[in-house]
N, C-alpha and C positions, 0 to 999 in steps of 0.2 A: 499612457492609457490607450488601448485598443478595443472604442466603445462600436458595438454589433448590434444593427437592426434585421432581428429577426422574424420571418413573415408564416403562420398558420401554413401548414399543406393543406391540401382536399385531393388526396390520393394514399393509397395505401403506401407501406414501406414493404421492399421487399426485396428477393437475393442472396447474393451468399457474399459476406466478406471476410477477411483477416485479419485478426484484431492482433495490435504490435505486442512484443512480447510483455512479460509479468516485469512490474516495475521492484516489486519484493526480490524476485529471483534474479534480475539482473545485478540487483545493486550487492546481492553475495557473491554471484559468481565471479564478479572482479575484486571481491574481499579476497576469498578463499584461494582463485586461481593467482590473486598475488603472494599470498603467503605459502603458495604452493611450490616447490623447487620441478621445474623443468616447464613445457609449454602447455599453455589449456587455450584451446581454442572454445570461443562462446556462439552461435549461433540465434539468430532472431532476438538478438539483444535490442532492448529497450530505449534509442537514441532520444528521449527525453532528457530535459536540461537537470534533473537530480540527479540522473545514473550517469551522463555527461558529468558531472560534477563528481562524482567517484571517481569516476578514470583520473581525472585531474588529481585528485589528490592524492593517489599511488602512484603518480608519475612525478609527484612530489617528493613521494617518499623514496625512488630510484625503479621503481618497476619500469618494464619495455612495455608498454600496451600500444597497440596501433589498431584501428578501426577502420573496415570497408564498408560504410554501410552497416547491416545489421550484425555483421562479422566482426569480432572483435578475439586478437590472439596478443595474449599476458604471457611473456615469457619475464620468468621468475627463480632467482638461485636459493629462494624459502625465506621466512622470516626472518633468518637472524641478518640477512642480506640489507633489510630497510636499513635508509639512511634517513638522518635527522633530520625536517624536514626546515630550510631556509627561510621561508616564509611563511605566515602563519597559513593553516587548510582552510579552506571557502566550503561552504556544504549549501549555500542557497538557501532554500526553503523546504531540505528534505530533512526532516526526523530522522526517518530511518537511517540515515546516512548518519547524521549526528549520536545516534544513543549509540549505535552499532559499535559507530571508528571510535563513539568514547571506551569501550569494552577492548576494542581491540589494540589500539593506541597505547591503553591502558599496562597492556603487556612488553611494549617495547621500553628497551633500556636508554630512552630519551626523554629531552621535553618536547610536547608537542602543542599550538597554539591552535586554536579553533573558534571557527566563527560564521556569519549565517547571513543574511537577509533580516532584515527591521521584523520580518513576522516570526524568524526561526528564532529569534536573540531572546521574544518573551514567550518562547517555549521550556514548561519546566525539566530538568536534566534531574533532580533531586531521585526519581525513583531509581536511577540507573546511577548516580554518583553513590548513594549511600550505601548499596553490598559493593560497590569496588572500592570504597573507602575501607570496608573491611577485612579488604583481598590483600591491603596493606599502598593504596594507591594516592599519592594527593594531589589536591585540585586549588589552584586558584581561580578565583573569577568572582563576578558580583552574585550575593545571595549567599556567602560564604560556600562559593566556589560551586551553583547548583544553576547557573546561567550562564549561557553565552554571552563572548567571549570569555574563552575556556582554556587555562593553562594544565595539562597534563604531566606530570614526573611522573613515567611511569618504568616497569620492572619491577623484578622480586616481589611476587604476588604468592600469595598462598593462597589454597583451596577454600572454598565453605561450602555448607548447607545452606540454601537460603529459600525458604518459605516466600513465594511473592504473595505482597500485598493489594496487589492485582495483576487482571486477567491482562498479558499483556506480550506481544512476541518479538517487540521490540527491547524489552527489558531482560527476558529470558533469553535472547541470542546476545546482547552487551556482555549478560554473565557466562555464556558458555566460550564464549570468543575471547575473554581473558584465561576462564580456563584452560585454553589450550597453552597459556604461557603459566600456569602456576604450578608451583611445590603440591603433590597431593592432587585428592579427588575435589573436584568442585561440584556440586549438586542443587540445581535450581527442582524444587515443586509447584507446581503449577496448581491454582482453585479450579480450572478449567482449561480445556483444551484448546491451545492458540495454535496458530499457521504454524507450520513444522519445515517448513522450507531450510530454517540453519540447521536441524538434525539432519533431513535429508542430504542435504548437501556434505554437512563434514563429513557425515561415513560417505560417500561416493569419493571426497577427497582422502581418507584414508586414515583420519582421526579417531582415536581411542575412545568413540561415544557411546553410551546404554543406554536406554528406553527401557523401564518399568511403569507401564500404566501411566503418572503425571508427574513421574519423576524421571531427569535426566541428568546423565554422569559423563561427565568430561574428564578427562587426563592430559598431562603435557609428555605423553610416553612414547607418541605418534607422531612426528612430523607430517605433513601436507602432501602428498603427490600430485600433480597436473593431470587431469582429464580434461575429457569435452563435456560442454555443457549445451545442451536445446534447451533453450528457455521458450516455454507452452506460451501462447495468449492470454493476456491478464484478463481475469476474469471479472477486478473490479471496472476494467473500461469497458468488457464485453458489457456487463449490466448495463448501462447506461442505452444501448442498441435491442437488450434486452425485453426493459420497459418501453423505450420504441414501438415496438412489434409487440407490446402487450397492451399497449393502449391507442392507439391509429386503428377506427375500425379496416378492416379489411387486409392487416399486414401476415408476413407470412416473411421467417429472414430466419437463414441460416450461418450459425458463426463458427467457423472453423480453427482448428486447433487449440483450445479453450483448456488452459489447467481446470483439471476437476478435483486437484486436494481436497480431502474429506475436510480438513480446517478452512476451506476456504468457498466452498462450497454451499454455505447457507441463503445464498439468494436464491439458489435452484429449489430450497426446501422450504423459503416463504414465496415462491412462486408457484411450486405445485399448492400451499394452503392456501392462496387466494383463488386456485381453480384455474389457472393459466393452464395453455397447452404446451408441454415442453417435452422434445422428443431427443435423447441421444445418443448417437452412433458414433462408430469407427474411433472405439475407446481403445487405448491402448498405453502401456507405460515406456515414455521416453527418461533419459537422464532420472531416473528416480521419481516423475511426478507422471500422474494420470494426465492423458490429456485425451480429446472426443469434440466431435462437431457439436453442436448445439443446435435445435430449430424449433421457433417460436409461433406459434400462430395464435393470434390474436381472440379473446373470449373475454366473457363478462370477469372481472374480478370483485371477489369480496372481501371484507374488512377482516383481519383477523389480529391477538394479541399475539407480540412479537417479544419475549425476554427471556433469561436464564443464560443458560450456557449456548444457546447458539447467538447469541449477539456479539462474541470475540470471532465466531466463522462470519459476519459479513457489517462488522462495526464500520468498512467503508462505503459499504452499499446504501447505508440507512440514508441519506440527504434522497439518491433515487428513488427508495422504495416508499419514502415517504410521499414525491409526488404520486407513485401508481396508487396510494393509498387514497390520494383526494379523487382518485377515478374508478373505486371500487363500493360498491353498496355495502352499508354500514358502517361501523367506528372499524377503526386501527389504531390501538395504541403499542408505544413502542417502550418500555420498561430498560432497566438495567445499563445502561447507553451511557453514563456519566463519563465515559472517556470521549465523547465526542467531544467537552467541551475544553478539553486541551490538545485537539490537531491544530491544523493550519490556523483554522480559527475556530469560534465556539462551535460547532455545527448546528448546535440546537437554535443557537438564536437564532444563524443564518437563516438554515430551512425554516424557519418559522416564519421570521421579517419575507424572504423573498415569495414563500408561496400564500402568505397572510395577500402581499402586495397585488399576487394575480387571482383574488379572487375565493384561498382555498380555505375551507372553516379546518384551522389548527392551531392547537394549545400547545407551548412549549410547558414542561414540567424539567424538575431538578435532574432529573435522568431519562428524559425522554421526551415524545410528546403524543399527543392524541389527535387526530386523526378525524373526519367526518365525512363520508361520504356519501354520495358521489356528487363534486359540483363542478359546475363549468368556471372553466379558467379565462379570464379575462385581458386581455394587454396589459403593457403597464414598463415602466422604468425598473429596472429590477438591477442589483449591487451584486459581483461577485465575489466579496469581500478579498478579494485575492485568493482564493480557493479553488483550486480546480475542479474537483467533485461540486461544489457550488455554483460554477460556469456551467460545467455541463447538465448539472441537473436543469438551473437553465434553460440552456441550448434548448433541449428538451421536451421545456415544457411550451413552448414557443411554438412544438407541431403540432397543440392540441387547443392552441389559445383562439378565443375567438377575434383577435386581434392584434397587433403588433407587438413584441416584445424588445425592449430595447435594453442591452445587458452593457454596464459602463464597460466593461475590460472582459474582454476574452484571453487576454494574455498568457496566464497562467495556465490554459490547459495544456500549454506546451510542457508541463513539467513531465502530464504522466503518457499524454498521447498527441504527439505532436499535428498527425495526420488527420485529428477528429474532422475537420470541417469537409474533407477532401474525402473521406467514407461516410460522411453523410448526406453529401450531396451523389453519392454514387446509389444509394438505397432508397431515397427519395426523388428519382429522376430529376432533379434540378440540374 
């Protein structure tokens, strides 16, 4: 346990920082560049301990990866290259890692053993085992084989249609990453538009993929080729510096190289509807993704309703927006959300328990919650249930508190942003 007392500012935030890369986009580009035959070099890669935990387990499977710092070059002789892996694969506490390598694992002509951290082990796998069960893949494990630890036999897969039963882009890139090993077309449709990051990525590496509107088609007709990859600044740690500078009167913070994916980009768009000030420049598309400065400056925010289809664009940002919500005049309520309450942990409850604790009038509901504002936040002992988004909301909220905040475990933020404490003492002159 790594418990943090943290103290109110009485000074603006302000500056320009670097926010480390996308933790989505790093944890493909060491998929892809491993399954890819020849060298990809990764730039401003994500050195958090989940995408740390990727590398390991394709160094597992026989890939070369060596890492300098944010530099990371995967030399790879292509998929059929992986070798079986000796030990069973560790994935920590990343999801994405887990559903991902179950899709892609799924396709190799081995068994493979898989497993997690106490919080990833009672994470459900069922929505992402049950179309590769149909792909022709089986599983053992507890829950009839829809829990970690996770036995894999996988190969000889064949294609399907599959209608997802939810909005979800972890489930849609499991299915398109087996695709790339099955007999035939595989075709995931989507109820709405999720983070597109595995499209983008397999066509820059050289896969046989189509896009129609909410439907996407995969083949095994393409092998993988090695490129370079810039991976943009993840915009869900950018939010957290975000709201920062949206609620400190008097801030003014610029964030530099910020993916602006249109799927991923819904804080920008409940940030312009609560009336923030958001200005962005020096847009441009690197490696297949948008990316542009960000600069925030601080103004009244109001309440607004948040559900539909853009709640899959910023389902990680909701624990944050939820606190700008307790500092915005009138209600906020947040609808359609029922996937928060299967990440790291419930989120709903989380954000609810921790900003109920300092002070904030919130209602959790079965998919969301509601919201009252504007009230002052109070100190207080606050739990990071082991959650990173949870710490730093947090963090966070501790620059607005009118008194001490004591958070039991900061540990975890090292999953997604290792450096958070050390950029925010750089923007808050501490």
């Amino acid at each position: 346990m790594s418990e943090r007392k943290l103290l109110p500012i009485s000074q603006p935030i302000s500056g320009t920082i670097k926010i480390p890369g996308d933790k989505s986009i790093s944890h493909r580009a060491v998929m892809l560049g491993s399954l890819a035959v020849g060298t990809t070099k990764v730039a401003n890669f994500l050195t958090g301990d989940d995408c740390l935990n990727t590398i390991k387990a394709f160094q597992a499977l026989g890939v070369s990866i060596d890492r300098e710092g944010t530099n990371v070059t995967i030399t790879s002789r292509g998929a059929t290259a992986l070798e079986e892996p000796k030990q069973p694969l560790y994935f920590g506490n990343s999801g994405t890692t887990a559903r991902l390598m179950i899709g892609l694992l799924s396709g190799l002509p081995f068994v493979s053993i898989i497993h997690g951290d106490p919080f990833l082990t009672i994470r459900p796998m069922d929505r992402v085992v049950i179309p590769l069960k149909k792909m022709g893949v089986s599983f053992v494990g507890r829950e009839d084989g829809t829990m970690l630890p996770l036995a894999i036999n996988g190969g000889s897969l064949k294609g399907i249609t599959y209608p997802l039963p939810v909005k979800s882009a972890q489930v849609k890139s499991a299915i398109l990453l087996a695709g790339l090993f099955a007999e035939g077309k595989t075709t995931v449709i989507e109820p709405a538009l999720t983070r597109n990051h595995t499209e983008n990525m397999l066509a820059a590496f050289g896969a046989d993929i189509h896009t129609n509107k909410n439907e996407i088609t995969i083949t095994n007709k393409q092998g993988l080729q090695a490129t370079d990859v810039f991976v943009p600044g993840d915009i869900s740690s950018a939010a957290f510096f975000m709201a920062a500078a949206a609620v400190v009167p008097g801030s003014k913070l610029t964030l530099t190289n910020i993916g602006l994916n249109e799927t991923r980009t819904g804080i920008i768009d409940v940030l312009h509807q609560m009336g923030a000030s958001i200005v962005i420049d020096n847009e441009q598309i690197i490696s297949g993704e948008r990316i542009g400065d960000i600069t925030l400056t601080e103004t009244g925010l109001r309440g607004i309703i948040i559900e539909g289809n853009i709640i899959p664009r910023l389902i990680d940002e909701i624990p944050i927006i939820a606190l700008l919500a307790t500092q915005a005049e009138g209600t906020t309520i947040i609808r359609d959300a029922e996937e928060l309450r299967v990440k790291e942990t419930d989120r709903i409850t989380a954000v609810v328990d921790v900003l109920s604790t300092l002070g904030a009038d919130i209602q959790g509901t079965k998919d969301g919650m509601i919201i009252h504002g504007r009230t002052e936040l109070s100190g207080g002992n606050i739990s990071s249930y082991n959650d990173h988004r949870i710490a730093m909301m947090g963090v966070i909220s501790s620059l607005i508190a009118k008194a001490a905040v004591v958070l039991d475990d900061v540990s975890s933020i090292a999953v997604s942003y290792p450096r958070f404490f050390e950029d925010l003492r750089q923007v808050i002159n501490k």
